[in-house]
ZALUM-345865 format. One record per residue (C-alpha): x, y, z; residue number from 1. Coordinates in nm, 4 decimals, always signed. Example, Ala and Ser with C-alpha at 12.3 -4.5 7.8 and 13.67 -1.06 7.14 Angstrom:
<nodes>
[[+1.2300 -0.4500 +0.7800] 1]
[[+1.3670 -0.1060 +0.7140] 2]
</nodes>
This chain:
<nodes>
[[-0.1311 -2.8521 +4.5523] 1]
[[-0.4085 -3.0486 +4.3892] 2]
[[-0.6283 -2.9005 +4.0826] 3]
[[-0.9671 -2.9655 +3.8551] 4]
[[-1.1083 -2.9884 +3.5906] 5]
[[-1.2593 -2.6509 +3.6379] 6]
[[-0.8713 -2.5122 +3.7510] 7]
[[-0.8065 -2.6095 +3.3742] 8]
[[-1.0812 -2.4557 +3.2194] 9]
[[-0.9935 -2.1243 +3.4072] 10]
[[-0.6463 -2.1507 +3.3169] 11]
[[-0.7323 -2.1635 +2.9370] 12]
[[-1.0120 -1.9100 +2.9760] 13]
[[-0.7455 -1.6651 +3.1520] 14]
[[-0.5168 -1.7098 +2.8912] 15]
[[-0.6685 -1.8938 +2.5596] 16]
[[-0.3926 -2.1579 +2.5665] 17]
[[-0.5504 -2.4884 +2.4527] 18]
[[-0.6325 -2.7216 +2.7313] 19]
[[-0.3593 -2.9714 +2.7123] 20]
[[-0.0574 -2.7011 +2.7571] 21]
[[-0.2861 -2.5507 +3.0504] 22]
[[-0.3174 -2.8846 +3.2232] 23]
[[+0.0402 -2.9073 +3.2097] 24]
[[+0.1458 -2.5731 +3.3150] 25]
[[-0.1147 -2.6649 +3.6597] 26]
[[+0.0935 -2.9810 +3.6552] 27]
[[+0.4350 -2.8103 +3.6590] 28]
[[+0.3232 -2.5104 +3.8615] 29]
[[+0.1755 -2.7864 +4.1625] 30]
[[-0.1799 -2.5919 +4.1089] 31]
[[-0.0578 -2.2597 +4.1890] 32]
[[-0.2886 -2.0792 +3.8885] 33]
[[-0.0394 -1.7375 +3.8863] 34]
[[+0.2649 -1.9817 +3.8429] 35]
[[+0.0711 -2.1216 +3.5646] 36]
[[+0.0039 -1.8593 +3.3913] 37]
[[+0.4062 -1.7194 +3.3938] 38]
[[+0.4931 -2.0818 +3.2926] 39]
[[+0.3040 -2.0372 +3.0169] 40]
[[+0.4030 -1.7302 +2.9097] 41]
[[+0.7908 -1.8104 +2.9291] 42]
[[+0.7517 -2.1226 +2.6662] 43]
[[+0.5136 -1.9150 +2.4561] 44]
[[+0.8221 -1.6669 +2.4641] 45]
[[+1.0774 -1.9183 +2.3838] 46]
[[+0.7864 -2.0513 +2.1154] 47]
[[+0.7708 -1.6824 +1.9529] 48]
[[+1.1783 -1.7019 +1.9049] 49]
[[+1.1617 -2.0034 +1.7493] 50]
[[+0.8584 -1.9503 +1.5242] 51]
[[+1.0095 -1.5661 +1.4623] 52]
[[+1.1824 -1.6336 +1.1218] 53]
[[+0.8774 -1.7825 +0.9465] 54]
[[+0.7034 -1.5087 +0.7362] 55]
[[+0.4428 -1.3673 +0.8644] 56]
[[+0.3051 -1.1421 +0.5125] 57]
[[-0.1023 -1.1756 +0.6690] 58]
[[-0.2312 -0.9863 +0.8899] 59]
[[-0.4238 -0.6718 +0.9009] 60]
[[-0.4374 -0.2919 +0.9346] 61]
[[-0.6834 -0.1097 +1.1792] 62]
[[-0.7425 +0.2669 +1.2046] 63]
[[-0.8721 +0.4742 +1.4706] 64]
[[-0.9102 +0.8496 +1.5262] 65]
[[-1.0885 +1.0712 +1.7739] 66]
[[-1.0786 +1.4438 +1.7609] 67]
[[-0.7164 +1.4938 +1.7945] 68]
[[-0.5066 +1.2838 +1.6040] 69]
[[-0.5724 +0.9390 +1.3999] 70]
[[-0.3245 +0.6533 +1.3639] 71]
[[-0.2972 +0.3198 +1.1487] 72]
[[-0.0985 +0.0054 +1.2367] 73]
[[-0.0551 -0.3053 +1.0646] 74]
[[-0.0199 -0.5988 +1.2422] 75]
[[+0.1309 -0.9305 +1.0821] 76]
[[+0.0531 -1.3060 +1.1165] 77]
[[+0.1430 -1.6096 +0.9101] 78]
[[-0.2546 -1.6861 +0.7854] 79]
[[-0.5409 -1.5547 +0.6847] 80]
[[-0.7394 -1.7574 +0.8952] 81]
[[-0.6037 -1.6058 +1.2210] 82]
[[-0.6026 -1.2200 +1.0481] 83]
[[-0.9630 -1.2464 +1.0418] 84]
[[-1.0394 -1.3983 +1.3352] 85]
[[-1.1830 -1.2301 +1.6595] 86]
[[-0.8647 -1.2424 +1.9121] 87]
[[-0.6180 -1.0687 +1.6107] 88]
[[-0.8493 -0.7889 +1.4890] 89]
[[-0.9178 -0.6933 +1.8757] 90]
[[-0.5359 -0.6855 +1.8886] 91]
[[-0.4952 -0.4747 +1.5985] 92]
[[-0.7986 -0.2495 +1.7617] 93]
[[-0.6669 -0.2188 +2.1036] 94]
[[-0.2977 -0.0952 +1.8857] 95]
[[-0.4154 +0.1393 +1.7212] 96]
[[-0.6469 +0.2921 +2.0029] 97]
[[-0.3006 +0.2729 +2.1931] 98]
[[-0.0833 +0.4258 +1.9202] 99]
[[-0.3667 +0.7768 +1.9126] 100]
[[-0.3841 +0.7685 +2.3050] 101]
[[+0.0316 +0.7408 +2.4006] 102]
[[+0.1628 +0.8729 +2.0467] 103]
[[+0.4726 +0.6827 +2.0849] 104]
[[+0.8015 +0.7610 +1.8596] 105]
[[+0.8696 +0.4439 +1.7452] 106]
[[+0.7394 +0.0778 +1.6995] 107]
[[+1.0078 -0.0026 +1.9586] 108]
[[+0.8008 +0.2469 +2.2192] 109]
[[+0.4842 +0.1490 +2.1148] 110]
[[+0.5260 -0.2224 +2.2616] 111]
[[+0.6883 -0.0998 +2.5486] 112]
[[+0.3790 +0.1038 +2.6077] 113]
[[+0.0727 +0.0418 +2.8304] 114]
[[-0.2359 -0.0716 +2.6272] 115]
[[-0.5182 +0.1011 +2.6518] 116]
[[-0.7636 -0.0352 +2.8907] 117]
[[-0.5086 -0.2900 +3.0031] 118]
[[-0.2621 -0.3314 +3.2817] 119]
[[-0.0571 -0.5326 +3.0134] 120]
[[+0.1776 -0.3377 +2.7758] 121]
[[+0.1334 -0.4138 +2.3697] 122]
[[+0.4252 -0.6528 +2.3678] 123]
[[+0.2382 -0.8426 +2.6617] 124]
[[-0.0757 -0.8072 +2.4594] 125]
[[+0.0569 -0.9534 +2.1598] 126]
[[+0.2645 -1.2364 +2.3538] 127]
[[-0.1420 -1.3146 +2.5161] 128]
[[-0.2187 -1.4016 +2.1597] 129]
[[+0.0216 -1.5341 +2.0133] 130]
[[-0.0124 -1.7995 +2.3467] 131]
[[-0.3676 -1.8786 +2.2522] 132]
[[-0.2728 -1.8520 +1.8002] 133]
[[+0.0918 -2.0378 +1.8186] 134]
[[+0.1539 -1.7997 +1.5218] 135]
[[+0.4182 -1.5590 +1.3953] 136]
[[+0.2627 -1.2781 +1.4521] 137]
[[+0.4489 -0.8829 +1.5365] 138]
[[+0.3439 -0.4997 +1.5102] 139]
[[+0.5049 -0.4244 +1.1736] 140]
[[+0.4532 -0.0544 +1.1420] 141]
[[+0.2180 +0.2192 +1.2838] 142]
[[+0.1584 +0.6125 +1.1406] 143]
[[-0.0004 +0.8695 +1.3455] 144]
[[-0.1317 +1.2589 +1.2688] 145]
[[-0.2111 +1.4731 +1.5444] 146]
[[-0.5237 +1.7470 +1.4078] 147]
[[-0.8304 +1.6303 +1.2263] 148]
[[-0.8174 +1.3395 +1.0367] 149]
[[-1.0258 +1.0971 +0.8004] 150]
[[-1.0133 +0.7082 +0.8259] 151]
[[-1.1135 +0.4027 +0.5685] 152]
[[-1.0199 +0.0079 +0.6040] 153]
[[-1.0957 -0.1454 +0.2603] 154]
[[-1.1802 -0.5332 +0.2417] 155]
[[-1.1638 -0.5987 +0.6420] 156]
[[-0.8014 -0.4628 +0.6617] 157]
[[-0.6038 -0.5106 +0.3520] 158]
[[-0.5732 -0.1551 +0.2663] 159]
[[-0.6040 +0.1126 +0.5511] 160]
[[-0.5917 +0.4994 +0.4608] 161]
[[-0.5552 +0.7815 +0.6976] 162]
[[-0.5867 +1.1453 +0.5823] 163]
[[-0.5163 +1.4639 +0.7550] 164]
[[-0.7265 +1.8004 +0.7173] 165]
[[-0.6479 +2.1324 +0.8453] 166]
[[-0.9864 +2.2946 +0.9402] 167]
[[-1.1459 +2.4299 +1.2230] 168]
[[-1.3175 +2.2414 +1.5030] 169]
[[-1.6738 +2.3336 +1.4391] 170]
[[-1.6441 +2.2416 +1.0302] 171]
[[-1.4822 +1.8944 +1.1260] 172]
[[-1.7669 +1.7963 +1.3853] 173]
[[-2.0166 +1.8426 +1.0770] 174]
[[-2.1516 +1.4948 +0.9041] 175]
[[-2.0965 +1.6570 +0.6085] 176]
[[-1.6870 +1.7040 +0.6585] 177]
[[-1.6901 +1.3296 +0.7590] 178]
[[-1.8621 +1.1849 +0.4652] 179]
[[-1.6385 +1.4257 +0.2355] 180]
[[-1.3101 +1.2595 +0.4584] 181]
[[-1.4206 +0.9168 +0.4126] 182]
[[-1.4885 +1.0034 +0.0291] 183]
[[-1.1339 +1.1278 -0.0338] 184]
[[-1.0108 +0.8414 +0.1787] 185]
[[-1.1981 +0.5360 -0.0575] 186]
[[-1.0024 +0.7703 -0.3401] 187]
[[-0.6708 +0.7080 -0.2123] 188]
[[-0.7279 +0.3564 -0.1297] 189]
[[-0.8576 +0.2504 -0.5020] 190]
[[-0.6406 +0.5064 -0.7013] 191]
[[-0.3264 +0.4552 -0.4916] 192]
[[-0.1415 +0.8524 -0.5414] 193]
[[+0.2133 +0.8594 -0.4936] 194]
[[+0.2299 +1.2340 -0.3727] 195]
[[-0.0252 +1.4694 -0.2383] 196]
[[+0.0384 +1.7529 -0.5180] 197]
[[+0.2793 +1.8094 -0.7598] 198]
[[+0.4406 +2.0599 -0.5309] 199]
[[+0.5400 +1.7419 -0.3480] 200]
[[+0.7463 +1.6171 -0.5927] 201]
[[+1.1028 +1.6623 -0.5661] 202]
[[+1.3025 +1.8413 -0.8493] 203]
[[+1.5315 +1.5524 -0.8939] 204]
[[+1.1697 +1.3001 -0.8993] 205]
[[+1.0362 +1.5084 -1.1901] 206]
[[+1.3978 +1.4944 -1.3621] 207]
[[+1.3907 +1.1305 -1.3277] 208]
[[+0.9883 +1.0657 -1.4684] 209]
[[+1.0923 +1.3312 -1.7615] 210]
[[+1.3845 +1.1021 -1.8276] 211]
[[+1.1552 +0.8148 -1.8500] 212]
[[+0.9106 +0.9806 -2.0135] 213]
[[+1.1609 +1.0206 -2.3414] 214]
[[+1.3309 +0.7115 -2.3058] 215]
[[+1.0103 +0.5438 -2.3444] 216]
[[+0.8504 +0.7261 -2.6534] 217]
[[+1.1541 +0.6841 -2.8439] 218]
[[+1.1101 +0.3138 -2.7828] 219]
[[+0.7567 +0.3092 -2.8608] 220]
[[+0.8644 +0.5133 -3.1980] 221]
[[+0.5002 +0.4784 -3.3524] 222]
[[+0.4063 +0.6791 -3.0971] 223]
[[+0.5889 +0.9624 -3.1889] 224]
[[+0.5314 +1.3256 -3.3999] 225]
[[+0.4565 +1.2238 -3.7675] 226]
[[+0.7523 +1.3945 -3.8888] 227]
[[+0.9737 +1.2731 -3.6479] 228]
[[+0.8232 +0.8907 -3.7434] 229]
[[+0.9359 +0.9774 -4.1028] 230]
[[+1.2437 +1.1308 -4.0724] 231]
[[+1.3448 +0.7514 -3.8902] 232]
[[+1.1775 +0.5725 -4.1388] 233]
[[+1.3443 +0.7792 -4.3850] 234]
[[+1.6778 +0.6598 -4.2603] 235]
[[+1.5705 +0.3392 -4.1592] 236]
[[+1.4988 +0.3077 -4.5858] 237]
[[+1.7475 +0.4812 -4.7441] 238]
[[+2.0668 +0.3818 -4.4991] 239]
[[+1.9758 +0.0124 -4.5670] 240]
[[+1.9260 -0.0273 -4.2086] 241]
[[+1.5505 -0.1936 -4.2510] 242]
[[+1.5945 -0.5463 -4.5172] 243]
[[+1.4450 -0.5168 -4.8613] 244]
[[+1.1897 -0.7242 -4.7899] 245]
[[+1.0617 -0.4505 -4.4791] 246]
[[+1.1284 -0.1655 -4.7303] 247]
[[+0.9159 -0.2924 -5.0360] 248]
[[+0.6928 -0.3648 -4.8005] 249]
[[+0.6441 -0.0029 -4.6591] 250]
[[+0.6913 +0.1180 -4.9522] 251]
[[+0.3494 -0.0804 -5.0975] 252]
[[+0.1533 +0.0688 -4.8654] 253]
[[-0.1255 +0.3088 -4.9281] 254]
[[-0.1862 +0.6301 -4.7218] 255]
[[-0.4257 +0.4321 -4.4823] 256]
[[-0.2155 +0.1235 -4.4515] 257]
[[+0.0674 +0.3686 -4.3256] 258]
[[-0.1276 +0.5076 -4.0413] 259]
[[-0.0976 +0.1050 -3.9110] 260]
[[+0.2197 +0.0429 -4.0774] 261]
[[+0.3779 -0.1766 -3.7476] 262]
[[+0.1006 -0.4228 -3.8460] 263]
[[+0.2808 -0.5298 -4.1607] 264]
[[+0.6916 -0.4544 -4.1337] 265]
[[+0.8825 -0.6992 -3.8869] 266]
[[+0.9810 -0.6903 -3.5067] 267]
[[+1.3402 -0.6517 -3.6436] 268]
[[+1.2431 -0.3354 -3.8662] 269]
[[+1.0305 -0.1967 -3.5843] 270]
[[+1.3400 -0.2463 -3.3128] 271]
[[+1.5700 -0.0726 -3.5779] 272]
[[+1.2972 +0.2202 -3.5697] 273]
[[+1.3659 +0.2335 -3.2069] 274]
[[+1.7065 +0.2060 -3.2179] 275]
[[+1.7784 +0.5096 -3.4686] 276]
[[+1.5065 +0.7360 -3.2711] 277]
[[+1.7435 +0.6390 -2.9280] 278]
[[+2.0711 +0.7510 -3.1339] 279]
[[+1.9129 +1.1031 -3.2046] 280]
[[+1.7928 +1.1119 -2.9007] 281]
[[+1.9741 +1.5013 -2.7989] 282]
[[+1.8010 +1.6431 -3.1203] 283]
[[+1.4471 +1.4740 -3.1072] 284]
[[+1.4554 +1.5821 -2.7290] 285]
[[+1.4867 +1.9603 -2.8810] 286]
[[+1.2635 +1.9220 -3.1307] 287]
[[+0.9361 +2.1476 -3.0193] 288]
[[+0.6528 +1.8823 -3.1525] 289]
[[+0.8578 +1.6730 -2.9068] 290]
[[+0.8575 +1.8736 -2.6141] 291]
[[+0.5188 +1.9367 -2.6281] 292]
[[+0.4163 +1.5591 -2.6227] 293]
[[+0.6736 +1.5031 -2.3437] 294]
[[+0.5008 +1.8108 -2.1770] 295]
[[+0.1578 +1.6424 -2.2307] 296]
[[+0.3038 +1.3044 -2.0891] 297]
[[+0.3952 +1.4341 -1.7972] 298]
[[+0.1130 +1.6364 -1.7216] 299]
[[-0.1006 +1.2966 -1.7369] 300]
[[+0.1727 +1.1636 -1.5243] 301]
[[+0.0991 +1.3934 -1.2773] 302]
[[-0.2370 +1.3944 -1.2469] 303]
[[-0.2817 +1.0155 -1.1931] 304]
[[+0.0036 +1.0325 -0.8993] 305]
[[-0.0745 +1.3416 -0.7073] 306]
[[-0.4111 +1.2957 -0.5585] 307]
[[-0.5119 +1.6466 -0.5641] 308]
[[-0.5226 +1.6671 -0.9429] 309]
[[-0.6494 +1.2922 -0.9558] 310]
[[-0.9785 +1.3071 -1.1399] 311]
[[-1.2612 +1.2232 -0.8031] 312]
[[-1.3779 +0.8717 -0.8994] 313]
[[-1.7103 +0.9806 -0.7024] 314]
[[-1.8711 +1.1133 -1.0643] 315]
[[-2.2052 +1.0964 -0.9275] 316]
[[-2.0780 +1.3431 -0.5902] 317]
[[-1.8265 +1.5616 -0.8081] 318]
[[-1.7246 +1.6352 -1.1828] 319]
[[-1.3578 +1.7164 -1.2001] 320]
[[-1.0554 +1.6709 -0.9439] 321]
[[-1.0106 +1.5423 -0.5930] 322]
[[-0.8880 +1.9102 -0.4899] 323]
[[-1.2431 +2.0509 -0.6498] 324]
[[-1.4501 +1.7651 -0.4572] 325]
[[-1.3114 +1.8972 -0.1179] 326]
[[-1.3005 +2.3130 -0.2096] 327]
[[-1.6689 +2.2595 -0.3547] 328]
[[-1.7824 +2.1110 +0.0358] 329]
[[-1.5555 +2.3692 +0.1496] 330]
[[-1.7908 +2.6461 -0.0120] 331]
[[-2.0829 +2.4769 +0.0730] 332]
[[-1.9962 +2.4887 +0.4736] 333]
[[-1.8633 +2.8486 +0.4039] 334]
[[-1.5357 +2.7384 +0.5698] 335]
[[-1.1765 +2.6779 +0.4768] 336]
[[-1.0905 +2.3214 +0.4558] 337]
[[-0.7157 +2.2063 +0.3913] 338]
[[-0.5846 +1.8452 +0.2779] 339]
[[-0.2269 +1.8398 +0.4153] 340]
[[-0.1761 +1.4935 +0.4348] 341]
[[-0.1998 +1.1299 +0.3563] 342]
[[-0.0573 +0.7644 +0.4732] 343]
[[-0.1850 +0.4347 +0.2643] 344]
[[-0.1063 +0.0893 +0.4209] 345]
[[-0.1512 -0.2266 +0.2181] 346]
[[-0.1292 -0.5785 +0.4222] 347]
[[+0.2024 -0.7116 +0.3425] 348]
[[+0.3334 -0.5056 +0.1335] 349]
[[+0.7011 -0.5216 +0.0926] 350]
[[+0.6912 -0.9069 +0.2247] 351]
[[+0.8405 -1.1216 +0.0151] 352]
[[+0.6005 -1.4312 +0.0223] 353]
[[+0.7207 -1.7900 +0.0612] 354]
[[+0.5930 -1.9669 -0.2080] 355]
[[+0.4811 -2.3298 -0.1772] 356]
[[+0.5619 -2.6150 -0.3951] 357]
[[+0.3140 -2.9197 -0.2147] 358]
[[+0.4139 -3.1366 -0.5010] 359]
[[+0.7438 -3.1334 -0.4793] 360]
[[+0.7419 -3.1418 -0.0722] 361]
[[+0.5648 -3.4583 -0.1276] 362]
[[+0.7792 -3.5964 -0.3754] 363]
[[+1.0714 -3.5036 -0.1278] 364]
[[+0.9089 -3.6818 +0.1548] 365]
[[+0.8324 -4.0031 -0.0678] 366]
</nodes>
């Protein structure tokens, strides 16, 4: 069966394949355009598997919501240039629309699903793509809350947020809930919280960041109580344990000099400091000066991980925490407003990166 020029360009309109594969798909398929199209599709398959091991670390991550649930998804590729261009970031849209609309279990399900406003499923849909992109490209992840929710993509899809509120239907449909969502959501997205409250953190977590939190001021031994600095200094003198040189100079100082005393003694006396505070570490960690600026260490901790005691970077909107911002609009619509939960996606995160070396590729190929 004979073909055109015009059989071509329908061919690579139908399926974005450049025009050279599409000629010779018409070629192979004797002009039959639906054998054309399912040649095409079975070497992009066979492309994808080959082209499946490079990393694909770009990409971006679309949100959606309606008044039921709201999802995010990230979607990888191997550049930047095809993350931002128009066939990906419909991809990504038509996802996420599909991960709210079929709430599927896993990322396994979701591809096996039907997209939305397609006849395709979203394996098919990303295979249609990746025909047209010859990249590396694959749905990566995808979170989805059923109830009222809040959305925010930062910087075109790098960072995607998605936050849940329990309120009632007539408070969410009001602008003002939505600007106060979106608010909370930029929050998250610049200020990064680990936990939603302190409630959320596990017994054994707050063991562990107490842990740290000692270990590290007794290493940072300037830091410490006054008379717990002295009593180490003390020893560090009087044991030998600092050289004579470190000692007579201490000892030199005057009363203001001594409140900047790691300016003038050595690394070594200073790591002998920290050394002797780490060997008395059981009795420092009962001492009640201690406690109390282990106590106060923590407390910061806490309020820069859990984003209900984060301080609401919106000054200008609110004066004090994130959980104030959202009870304050909460009194002001004379309703109860809830935030239960929140998911932050970053592009790539967790990819390990290939780094290039284009000199020494050269030099190789020289």
């Amino acid at each position: 069966m004979a073909f055109t020029a015009k059989d071509v360009q329908a061919l690579r309109e139908k399926t974005g394949v450049g025009m050279m594969d599409c000629k010779k798909a018409l070629v192979e398929a004797d002009g039959d355009m639906d054998k054309a199209v399912d040649i095409l599709r079975e070497k992009g398959l066979a492309s994808a598997a080959k082209k499946a091991s490079r990393v694909a670390a770009e990409g971006v991550v679309a949100a959606y919501s309606d008044a039921n649930a709201g999802a995010l998804v990230e979607i990888n590729c191997e550049t930047d240039f095809v993350a931002k261009g128009e066939p990906f970031v419909n991809l990504a849209a038509k996802v996420v629309k599909t991960v709210v609309a079929a709430k599927p279990a896993d990322v396994e399900a979701l591809l096996a699903t039907k997209a939305v406003d397609s006849d395709k499923t979203v394996d098919e849909e990303v295979q249609e793509v990746f025909l047209a992109l010859r990249e590396n490209m694959k749905v990566r992840r995808f979170a989805l809350v059923e109830g009222h929710t809040a959305t925010y993509i930062h910087a075109g899809g790098t960072v995607g947020v998605l936050v849940a509120f329990d309120v009632d239907d007539a408070t969410a449909a009001k602008a003002e809930f939505d600007a106060m969502g979106k608010n909370v959501a930029m929050q998250i997205a610049a200020m990064n919280p680990e936990y939603l409250c302190k409630a959320s953190i596990s017994d054994d977590e707050l063991a562990k960041m107490k842990s740290i939190t000692i270990d590290s001021a007794l290493n940072k031994p300037d830091s410490l109580p006054v008379p717990i600095l002295n009593s180490i200094i003390t020893e560090a003198i009087n044991d030998k344990k600092w050289s004579d040189e470190d000692a007579e100079i201490y000892n030199g100082l005057d009363q203001k000099q001594r409140k900047n005393f790691v300016n003038f003694i050595s690394k070594e006396a200073y790591a002998t400091m920290a050394e002797i505070a780490v060997s008395h570490k059981a009795e420092i960690s009962e001492n009640k000066i201690f406690v109390g600026l282990v106590q106060g260490r923590l407390a910061k901790q806490i309020k820069e991980v859990c984003l209900l005691e984060q301080t609401f970077v919106r000054s200008d909107l609110f004066d004090g925490s994130v959980n104030g911002y959202v009870e304050s609009v909460a009194k002001a619509l004379g309703a109860d407003i809830k935030l239960t939960k929140f998911v932050r996606f970053e592009k790539g995160e967790g990819i390990e990166k290939k780094e290039e070396n284009f000199a020494a590729e050269i030099a190789s190929m020289m």
